[in-house]
KEKE-3310 file (N, C-alpha, C; in steps of 0.2 Angstrom, whole numbers, plus 5000, padded with zeros to 4 digits):
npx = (4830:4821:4824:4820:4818:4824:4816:4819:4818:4819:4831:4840:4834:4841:4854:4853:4853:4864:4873:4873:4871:4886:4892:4887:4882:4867:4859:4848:4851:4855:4845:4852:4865:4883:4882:4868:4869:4877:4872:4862:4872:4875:4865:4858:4871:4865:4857:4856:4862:4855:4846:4853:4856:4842:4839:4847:4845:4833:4840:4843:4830:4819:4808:4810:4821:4831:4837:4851:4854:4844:4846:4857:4850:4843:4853:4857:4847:4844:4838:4831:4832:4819:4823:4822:4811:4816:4805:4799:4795:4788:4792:4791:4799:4798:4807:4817:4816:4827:4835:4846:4843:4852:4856:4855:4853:4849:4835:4827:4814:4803:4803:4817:4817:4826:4829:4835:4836:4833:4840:4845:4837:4829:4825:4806:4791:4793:4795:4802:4802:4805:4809:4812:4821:4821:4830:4836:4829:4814:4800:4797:4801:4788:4777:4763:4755:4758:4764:4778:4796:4814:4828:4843:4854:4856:4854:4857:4847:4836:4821:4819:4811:4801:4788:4779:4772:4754:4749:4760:4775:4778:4780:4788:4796:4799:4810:4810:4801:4805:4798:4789:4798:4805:4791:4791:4802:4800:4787:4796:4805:4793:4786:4795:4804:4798:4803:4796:4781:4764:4765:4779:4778:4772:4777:4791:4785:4781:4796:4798:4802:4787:4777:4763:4757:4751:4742:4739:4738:4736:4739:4734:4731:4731:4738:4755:4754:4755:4746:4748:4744:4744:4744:4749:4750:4756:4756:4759:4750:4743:4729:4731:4742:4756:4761:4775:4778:4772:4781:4791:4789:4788:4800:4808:4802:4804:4818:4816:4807:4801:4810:4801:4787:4775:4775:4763:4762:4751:4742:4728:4709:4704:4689:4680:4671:4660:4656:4641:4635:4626:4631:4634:4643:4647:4659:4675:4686:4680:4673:4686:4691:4682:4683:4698:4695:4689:4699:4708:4700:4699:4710:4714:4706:4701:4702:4707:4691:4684:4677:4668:4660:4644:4640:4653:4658:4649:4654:4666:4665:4658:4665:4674:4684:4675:4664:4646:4631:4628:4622:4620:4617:4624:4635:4623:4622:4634:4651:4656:4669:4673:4682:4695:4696:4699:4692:4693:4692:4680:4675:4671:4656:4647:4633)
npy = (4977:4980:4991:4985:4994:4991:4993:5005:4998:4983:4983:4984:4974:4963:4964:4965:4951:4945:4950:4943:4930:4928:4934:4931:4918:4917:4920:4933:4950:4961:4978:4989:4983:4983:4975:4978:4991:4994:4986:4995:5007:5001:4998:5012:5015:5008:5009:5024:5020:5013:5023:5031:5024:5019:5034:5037:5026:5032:5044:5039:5041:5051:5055:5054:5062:5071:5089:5092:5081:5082:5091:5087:5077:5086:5092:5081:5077:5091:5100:5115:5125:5137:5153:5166:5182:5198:5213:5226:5243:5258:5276:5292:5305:5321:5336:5350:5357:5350:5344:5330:5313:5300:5286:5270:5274:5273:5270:5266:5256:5258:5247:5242:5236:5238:5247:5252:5263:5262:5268:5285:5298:5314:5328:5332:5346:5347:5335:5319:5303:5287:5270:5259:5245:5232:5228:5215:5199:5192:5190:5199:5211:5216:5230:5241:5253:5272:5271:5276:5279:5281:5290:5283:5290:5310:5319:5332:5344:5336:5330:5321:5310:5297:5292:5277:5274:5272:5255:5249:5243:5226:5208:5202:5187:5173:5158:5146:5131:5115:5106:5112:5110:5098:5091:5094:5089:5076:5076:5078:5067:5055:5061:5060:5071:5072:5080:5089:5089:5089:5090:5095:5109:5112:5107:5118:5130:5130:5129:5141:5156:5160:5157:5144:5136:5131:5128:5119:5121:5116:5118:5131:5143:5138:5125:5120:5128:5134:5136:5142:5147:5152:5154:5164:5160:5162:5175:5194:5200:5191:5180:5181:5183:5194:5207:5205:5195:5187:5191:5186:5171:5168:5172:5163:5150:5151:5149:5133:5126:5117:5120:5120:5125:5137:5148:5155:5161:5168:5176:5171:5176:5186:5180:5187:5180:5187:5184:5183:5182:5178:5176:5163:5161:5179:5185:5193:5184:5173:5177:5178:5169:5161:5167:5164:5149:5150:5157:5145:5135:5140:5140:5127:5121:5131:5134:5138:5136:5129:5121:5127:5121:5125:5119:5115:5127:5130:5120:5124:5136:5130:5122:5129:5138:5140:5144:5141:5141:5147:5159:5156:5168:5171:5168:5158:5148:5133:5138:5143:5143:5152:5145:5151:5159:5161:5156:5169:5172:5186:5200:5196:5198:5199:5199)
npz = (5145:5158:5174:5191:5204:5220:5236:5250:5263:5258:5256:5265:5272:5265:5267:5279:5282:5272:5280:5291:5290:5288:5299:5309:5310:5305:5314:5319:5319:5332:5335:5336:5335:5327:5317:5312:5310:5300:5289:5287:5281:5271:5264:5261:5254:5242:5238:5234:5221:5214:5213:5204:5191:5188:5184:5174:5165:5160:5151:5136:5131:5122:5129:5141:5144:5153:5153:5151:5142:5136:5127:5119:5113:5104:5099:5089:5081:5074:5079:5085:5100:5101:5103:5115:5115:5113:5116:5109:5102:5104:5110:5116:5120:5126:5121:5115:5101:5087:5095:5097:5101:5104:5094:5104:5116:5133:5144:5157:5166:5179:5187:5185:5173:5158:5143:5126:5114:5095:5084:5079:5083:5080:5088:5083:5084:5095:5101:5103:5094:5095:5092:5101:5109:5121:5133:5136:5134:5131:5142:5150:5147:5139:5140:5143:5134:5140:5149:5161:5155:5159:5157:5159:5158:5156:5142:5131:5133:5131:5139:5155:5157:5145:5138:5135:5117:5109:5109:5115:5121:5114:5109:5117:5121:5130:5133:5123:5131:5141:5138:5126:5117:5119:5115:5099:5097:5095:5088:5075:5076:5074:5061:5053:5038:5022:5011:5007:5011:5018:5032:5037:5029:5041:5054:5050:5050:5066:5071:5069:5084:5092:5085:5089:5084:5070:5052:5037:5021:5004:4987:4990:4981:4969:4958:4962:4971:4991:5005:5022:5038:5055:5073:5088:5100:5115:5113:5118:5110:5106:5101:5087:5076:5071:5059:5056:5062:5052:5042:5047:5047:5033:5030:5030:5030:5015:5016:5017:5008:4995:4978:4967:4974:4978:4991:5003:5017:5029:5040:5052:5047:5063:5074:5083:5099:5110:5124:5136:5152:5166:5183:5200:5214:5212:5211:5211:5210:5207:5193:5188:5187:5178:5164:5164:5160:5151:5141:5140:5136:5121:5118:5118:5108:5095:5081:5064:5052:5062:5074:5089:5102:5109:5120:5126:5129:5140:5150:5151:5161:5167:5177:5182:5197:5211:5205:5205:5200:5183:5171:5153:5141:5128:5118:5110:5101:5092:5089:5073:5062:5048:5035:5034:5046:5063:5078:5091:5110:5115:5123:5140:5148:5162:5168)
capx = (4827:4819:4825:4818:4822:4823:4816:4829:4819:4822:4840:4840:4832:4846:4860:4855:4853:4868:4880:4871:4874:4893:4896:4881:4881:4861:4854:4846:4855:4850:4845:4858:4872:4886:4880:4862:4874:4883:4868:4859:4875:4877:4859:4858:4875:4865:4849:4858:4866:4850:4843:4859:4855:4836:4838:4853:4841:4826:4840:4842:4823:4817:4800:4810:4828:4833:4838:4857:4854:4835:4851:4861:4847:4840:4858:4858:4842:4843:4831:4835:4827:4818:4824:4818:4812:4816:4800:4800:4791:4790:4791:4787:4802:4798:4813:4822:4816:4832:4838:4849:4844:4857:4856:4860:4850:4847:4830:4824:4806:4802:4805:4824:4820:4831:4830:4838:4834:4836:4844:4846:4832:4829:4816:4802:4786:4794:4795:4808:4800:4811:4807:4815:4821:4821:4840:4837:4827:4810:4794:4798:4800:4784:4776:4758:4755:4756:4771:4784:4802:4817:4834:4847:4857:4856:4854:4855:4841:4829:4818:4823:4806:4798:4781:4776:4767:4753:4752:4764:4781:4777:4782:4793:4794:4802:4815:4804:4801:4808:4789:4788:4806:4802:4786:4793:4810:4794:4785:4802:4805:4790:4786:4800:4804:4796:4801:4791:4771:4761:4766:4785:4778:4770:4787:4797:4781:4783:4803:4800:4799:4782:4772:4761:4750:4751:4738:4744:4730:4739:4735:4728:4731:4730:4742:4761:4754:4753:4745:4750:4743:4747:4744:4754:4744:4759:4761:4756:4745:4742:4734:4734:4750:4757:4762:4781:4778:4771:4785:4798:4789:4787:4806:4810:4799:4807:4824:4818:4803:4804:4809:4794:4782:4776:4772:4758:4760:4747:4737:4719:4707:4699:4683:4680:4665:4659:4651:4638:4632:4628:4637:4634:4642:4647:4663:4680:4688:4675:4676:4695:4692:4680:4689:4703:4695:4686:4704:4710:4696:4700:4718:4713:4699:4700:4705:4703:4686:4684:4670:4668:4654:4640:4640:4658:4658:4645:4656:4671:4661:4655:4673:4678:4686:4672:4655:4640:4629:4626:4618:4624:4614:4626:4633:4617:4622:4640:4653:4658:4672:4673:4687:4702:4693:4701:4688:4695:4689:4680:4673:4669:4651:4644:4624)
capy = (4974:4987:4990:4985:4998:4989:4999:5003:4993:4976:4983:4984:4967:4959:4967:4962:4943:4942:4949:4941:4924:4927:4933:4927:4912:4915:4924:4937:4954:4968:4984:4993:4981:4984:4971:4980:4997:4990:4984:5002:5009:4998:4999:5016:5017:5004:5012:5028:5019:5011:5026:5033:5018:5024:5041:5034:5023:5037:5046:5041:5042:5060:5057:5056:5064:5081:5097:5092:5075:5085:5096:5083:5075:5092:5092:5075:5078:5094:5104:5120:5127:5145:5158:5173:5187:5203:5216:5229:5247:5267:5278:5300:5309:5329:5339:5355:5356:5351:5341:5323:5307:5293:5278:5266:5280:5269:5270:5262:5257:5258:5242:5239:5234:5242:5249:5256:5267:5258:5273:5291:5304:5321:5331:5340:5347:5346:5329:5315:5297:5285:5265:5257:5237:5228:5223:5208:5194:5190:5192:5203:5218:5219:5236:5243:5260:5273:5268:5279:5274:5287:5289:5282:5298:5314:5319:5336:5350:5332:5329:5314:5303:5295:5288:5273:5277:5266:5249:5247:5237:5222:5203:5198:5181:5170:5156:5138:5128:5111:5102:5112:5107:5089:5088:5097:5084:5070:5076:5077:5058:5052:5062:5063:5077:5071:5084:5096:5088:5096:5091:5096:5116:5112:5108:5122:5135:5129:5131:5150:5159:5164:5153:5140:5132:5130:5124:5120:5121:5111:5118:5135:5148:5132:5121:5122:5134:5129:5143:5141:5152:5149:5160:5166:5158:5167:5183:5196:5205:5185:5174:5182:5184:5201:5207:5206:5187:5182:5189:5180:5163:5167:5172:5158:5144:5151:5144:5127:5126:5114:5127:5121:5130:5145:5148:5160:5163:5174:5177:5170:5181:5185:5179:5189:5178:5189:5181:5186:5176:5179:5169:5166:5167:5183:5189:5194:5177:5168:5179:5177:5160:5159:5170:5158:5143:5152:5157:5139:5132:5144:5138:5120:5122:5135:5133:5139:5131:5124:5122:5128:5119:5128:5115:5115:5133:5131:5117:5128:5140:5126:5119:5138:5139:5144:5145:5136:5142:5152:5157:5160:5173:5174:5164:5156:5142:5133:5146:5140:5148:5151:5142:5155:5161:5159:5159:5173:5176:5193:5205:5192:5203:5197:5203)
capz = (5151:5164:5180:5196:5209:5226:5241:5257:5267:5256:5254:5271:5275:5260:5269:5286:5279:5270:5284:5298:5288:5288:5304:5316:5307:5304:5319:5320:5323:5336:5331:5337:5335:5324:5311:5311:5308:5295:5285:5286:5278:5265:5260:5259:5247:5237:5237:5231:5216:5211:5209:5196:5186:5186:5179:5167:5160:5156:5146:5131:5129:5123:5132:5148:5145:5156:5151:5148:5137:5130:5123:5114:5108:5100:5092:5085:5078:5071:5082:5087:5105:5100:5110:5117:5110:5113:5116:5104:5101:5101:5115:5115:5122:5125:5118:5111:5094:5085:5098:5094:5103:5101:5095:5110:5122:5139:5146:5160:5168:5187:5189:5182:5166:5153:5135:5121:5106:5090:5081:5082:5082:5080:5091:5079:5086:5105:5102:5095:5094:5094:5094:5106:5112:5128:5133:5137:5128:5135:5142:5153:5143:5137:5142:5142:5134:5144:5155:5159:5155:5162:5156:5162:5160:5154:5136:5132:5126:5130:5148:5159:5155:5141:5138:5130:5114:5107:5105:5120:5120:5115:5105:5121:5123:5134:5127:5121:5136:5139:5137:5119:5112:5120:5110:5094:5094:5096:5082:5070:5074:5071:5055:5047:5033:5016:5003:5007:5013:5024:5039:5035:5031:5049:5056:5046:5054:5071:5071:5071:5090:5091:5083:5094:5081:5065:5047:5029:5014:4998:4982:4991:4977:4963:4959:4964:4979:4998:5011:5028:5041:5061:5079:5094:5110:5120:5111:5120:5107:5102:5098:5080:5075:5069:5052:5059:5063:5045:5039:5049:5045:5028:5024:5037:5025:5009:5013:5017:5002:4987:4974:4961:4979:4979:4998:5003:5023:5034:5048:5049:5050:5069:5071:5092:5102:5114:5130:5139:5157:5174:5187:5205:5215:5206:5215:5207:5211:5201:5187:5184:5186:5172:5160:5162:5158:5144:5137:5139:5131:5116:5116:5116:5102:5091:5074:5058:5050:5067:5079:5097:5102:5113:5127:5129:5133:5145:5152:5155:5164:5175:5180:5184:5203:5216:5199:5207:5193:5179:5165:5148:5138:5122:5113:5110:5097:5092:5085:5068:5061:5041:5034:5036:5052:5069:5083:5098:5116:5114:5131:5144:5151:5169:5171)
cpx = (4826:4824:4822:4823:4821:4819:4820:4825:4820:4829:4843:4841:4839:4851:4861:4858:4859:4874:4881:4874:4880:4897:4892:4879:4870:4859:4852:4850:4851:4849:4851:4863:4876:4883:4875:4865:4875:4877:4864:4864:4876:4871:4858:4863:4872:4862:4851:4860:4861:4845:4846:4853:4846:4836:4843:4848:4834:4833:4842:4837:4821:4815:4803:4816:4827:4834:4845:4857:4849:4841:4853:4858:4844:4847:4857:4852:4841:4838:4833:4829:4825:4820:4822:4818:4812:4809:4803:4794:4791:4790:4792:4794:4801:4806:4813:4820:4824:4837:4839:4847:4848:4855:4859:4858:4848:4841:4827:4817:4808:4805:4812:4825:4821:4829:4832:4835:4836:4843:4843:4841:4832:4825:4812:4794:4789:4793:4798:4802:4804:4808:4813:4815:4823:4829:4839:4830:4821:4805:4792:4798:4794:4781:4768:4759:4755:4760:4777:4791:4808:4825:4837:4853:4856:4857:4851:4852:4835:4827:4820:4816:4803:4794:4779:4770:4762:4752:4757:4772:4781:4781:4787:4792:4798:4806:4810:4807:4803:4802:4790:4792:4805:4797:4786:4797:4804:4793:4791:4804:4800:4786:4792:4801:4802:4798:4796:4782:4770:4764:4775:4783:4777:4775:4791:4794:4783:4790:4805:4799:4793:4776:4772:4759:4752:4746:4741:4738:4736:4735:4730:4726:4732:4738:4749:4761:4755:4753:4746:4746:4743:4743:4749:4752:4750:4761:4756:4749:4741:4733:4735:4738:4750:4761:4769:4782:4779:4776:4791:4796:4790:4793:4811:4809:4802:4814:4821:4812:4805:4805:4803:4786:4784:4773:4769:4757:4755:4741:4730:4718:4703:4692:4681:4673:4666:4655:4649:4635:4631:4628:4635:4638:4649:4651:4670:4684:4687:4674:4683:4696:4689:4682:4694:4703:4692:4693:4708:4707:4697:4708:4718:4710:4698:4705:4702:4697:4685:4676:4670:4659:4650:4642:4648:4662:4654:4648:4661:4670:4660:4663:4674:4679:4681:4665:4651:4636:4629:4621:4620:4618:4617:4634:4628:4618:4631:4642:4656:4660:4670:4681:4696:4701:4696:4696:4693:4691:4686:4680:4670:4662:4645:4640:4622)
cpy = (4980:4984:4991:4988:4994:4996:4998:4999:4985:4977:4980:4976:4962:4959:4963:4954:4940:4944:4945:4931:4922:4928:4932:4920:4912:4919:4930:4944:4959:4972:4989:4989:4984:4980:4976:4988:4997:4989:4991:5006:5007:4996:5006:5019:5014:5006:5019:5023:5016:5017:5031:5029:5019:5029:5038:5030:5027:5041:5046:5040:5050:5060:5057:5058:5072:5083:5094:5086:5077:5087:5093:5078:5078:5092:5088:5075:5085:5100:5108:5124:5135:5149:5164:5179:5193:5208:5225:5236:5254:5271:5288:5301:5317:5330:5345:5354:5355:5346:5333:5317:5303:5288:5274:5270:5272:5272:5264:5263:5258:5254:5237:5238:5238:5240:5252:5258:5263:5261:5281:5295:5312:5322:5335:5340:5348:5340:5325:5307:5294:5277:5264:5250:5235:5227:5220:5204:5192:5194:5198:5213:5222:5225:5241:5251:5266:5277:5273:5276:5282:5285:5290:5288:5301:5314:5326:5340:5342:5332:5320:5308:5303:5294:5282:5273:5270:5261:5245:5244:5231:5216:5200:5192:5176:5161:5148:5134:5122:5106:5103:5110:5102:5089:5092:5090:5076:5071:5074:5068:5056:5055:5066:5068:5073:5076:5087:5093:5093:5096:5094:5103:5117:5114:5112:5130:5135:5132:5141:5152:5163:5159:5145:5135:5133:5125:5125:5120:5118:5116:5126:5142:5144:5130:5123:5125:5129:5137:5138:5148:5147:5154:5159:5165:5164:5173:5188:5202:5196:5184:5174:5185:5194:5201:5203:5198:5183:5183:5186:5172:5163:5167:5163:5150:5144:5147:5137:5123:5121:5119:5126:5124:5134:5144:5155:5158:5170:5171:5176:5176:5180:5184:5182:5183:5181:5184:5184:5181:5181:5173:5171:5158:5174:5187:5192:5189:5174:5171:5179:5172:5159:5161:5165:5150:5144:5150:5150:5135:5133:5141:5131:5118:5124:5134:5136:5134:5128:5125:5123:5127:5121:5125:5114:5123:5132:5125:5120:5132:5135:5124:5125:5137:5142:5144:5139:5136:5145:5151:5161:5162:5172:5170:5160:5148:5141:5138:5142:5143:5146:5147:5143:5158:5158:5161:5164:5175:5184:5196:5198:5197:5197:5203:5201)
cpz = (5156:5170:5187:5202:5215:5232:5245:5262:5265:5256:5258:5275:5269:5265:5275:5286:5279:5277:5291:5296:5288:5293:5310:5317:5306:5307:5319:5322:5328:5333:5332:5339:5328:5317:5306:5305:5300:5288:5282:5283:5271:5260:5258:5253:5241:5233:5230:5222:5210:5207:5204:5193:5185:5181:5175:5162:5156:5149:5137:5127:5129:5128:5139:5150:5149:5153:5149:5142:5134:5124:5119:5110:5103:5093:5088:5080:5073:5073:5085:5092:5102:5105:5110:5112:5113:5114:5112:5104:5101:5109:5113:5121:5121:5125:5116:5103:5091:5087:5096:5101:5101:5099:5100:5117:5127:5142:5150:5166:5175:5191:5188:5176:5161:5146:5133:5117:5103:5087:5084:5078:5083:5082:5086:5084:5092:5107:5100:5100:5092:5095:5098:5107:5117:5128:5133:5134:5133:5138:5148:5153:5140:5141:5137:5139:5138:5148:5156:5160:5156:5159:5161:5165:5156:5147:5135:5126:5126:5141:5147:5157:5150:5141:5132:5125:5113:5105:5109:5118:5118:5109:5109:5121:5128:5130:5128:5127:5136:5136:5128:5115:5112:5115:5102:5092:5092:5090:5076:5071:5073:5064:5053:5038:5027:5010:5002:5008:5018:5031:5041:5034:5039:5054:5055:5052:5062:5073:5072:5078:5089:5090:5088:5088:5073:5058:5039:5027:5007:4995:4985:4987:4970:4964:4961:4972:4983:5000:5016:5031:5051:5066:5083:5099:5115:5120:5117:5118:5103:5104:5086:5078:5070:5062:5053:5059:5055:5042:5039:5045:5038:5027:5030:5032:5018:5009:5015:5012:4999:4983:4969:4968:4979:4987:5001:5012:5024:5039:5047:5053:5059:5069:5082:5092:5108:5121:5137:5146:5163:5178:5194:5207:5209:5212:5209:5204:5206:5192:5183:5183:5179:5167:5158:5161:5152:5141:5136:5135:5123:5114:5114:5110:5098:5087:5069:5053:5054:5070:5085:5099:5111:5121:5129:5132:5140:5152:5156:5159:5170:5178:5183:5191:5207:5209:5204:5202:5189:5175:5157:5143:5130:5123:5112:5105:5098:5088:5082:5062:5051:5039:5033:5043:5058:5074:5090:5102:5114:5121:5133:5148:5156:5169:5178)
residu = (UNK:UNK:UNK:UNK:UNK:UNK:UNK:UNK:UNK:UNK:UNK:UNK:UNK:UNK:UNK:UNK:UNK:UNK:UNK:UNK:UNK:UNK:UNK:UNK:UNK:UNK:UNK:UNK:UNK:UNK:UNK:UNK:UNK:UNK:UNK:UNK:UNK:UNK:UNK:UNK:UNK:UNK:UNK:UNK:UNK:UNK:UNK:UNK:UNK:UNK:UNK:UNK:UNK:UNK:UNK:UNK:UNK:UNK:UNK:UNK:UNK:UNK:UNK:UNK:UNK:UNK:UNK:UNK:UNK:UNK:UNK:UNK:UNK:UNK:UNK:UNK:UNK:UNK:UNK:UNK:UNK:UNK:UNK:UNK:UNK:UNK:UNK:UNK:UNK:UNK:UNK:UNK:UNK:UNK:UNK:UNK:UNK:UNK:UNK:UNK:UNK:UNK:UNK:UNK:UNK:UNK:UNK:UNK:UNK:UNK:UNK:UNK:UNK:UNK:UNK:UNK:UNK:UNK:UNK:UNK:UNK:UNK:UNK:UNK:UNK:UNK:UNK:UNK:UNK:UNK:UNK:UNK:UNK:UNK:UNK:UNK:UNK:UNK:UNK:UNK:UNK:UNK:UNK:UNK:UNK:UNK:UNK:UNK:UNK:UNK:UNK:UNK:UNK:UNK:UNK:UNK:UNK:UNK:UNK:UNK:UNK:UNK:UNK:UNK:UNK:UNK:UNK:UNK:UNK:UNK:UNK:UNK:UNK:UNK:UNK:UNK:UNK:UNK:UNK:UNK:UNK:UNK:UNK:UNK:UNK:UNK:UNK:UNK:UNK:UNK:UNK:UNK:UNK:UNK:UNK:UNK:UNK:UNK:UNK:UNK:UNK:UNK:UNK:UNK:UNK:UNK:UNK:UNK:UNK:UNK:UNK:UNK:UNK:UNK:UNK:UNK:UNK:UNK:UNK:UNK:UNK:UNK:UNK:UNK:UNK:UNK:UNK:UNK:UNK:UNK:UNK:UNK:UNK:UNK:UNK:UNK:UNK:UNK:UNK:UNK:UNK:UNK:UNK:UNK:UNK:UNK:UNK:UNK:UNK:UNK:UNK:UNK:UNK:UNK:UNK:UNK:UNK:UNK:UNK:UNK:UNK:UNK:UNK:UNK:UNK:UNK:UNK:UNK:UNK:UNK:UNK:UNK:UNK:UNK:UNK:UNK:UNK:UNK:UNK:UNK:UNK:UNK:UNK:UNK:UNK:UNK:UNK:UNK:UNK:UNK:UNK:UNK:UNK:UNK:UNK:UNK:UNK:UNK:UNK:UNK:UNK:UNK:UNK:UNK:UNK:UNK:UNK:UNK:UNK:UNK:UNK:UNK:UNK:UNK:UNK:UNK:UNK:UNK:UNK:UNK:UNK:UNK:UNK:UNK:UNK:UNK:UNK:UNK:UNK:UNK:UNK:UNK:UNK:UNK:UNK:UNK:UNK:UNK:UNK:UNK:UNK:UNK:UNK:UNK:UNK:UNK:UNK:UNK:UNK:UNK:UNK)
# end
């Protein structure tokens, strides 16, 4: 049985009713009599109590549980929140030929954010390279090539700043939102594990930090197989995942496999779509804006073997914040990916 929440002015108008009946015998109370008083307090604590019993009633529904009972529903079900990832990568310290970096060396950006060395390096050429990880877990850490990063103290026979080498810092992530673990725990009740189907690699894929999306293929290197391939919409080198990835899922799928599958994770290939327009008006604004309804579109739509159909790029383009018209020069038909192929945003070019 739902619950009908009262509003405080019926609480209100109840309250008056019943107190005005017991001690006015009926009549009417003033506004500012004690009665009236009386009635506006005891609406107000009702009101409040009604809407406990509101939220009480959403939680033991996933679709509408908070953050404390989302929790104990994730337990009871076996669902585990993905949590942050770390950002990851190399940086160029000048040196003392000869000279020891530590493992544990402290390095921080401009901005506060701290890192370590993995291990300990030697300087050669006048230089010691060293990979390096974020301290702390998240999307934060990522880091453009480039970038200098400064020790925190002293290390002797090396200079005080580093530079981030190619390829930058990257693979941070920030810990699975409450939207995405809600619609994860969703999926897991309503398809339940089967003994290894498709949509069970789906689910086991998903499970890894990283991965947005996920596709199975049955039977994709003959019988016994399954290929699996996925992306990282919010990686920052994404949305095709990195070697580093396929191998987490891969060894991640091995333990929860049927042993008679062989499991063949990897990375579709990219398929870029550059697009070409002019936009008017044709400011910065509007530019940023198209872009990021391009990229949204590609998030929504792009699949391996899929289709991105002509007219609905030229759609996203039209919605854009501030476009009055354009004109799109290129892509010229729909983009129709090959069937391991992921379509990706390429160069956005405004003529």
């Amino acid at each position: 049985m739902s619950i009908t929440r009262p509003t405080l002015p019926e609480l209100i108008a109840r309250a008056e009713t019943d107190l005005s009946g017991r001690l006015l015998d009926g009549e009417t109370p003033l506004s500012r009599s004690v009665v009236s008083v009386l009635a506006r307090c005891e609406a107000g604590l009702v009101h409040g109590l009604y809407g406990y019993l509101e939220w009480l009633a959403d939680q033991p529904f996933v679709d509408k549980a908070e953050v404390e009972y989302l929790e104990r529903h994730l337990r009871i079900w076996g669902v585990f929140r993905k949590a942050a990832v770390a950002a990851m990568g190399s940086i160029s310290l000048p040196g003392t030929n000869g000279a020891v970096l530590p493992a544990g060396t402290e390095l921080q950006r401009v901005d506060g954010v701290l890192f370590t060395t993995d291990a300990e390096v030697t300087v050669a050429a006048g230089v010691a390279v060293a990979a390096v990880t974020a301290s702390e877990a998240g999307t934060a850490g990522n880091t453009a090539a480039g970038i200098t990063l400064t020790l925190t103290a002293p290390v002797t026979a090396l200079e005080s700043t580093a530079t981030v080498r190619a390829g930058g810092l990257i693979g941070g992530l920030a810990v699975e939102s409450d939207d995405d673990v809600r619609a994860r725990l969703l999926t897991r009740i309503q398809t339940p594990p089967q003994g290894g189907c498709a949509a069970d690699y789906k689910v086991w894929a998903l499970a890894v930090s990283g991965v947005t999306r996920a596709w199975v293929y049955p039977a994709h290197m003959g019988t016994g197989t399954v290929g699996l391939t996925f992306v990282a919409d919010d990686a920052s080198t994404g949305p095709i995942p990195t070697a580093e990835l396929v191998a987490s899922v891969q060894a991640y799928i091995e333990t929860k496999r049927p042993v008679t599958a062989e499991v063949f994770v990897f990375a579709p290939a990219a398929l870029p779509v550059p697009v070409t327009m002019s936009l008017s008006p044709d400011t910065t604004a509007t530019r940023a804006a198209v872009k990021a309804e391009l990229g949204d579109l590609f998030a929504r739509e792009a699949e391996p073997g899929g289709t991105i159909y002509l007219s609905h790029l030229r759609e996203a383009v039209s919605v854009a914040n501030g476009e009055v018209n354009h004109v799109m020069t290129s892509p010229t038909a729909d983009i129709v990916a090959g069937a391991l192929q992921f379509p990706v945003l390429g160069t956005v070019t405004f003529v």
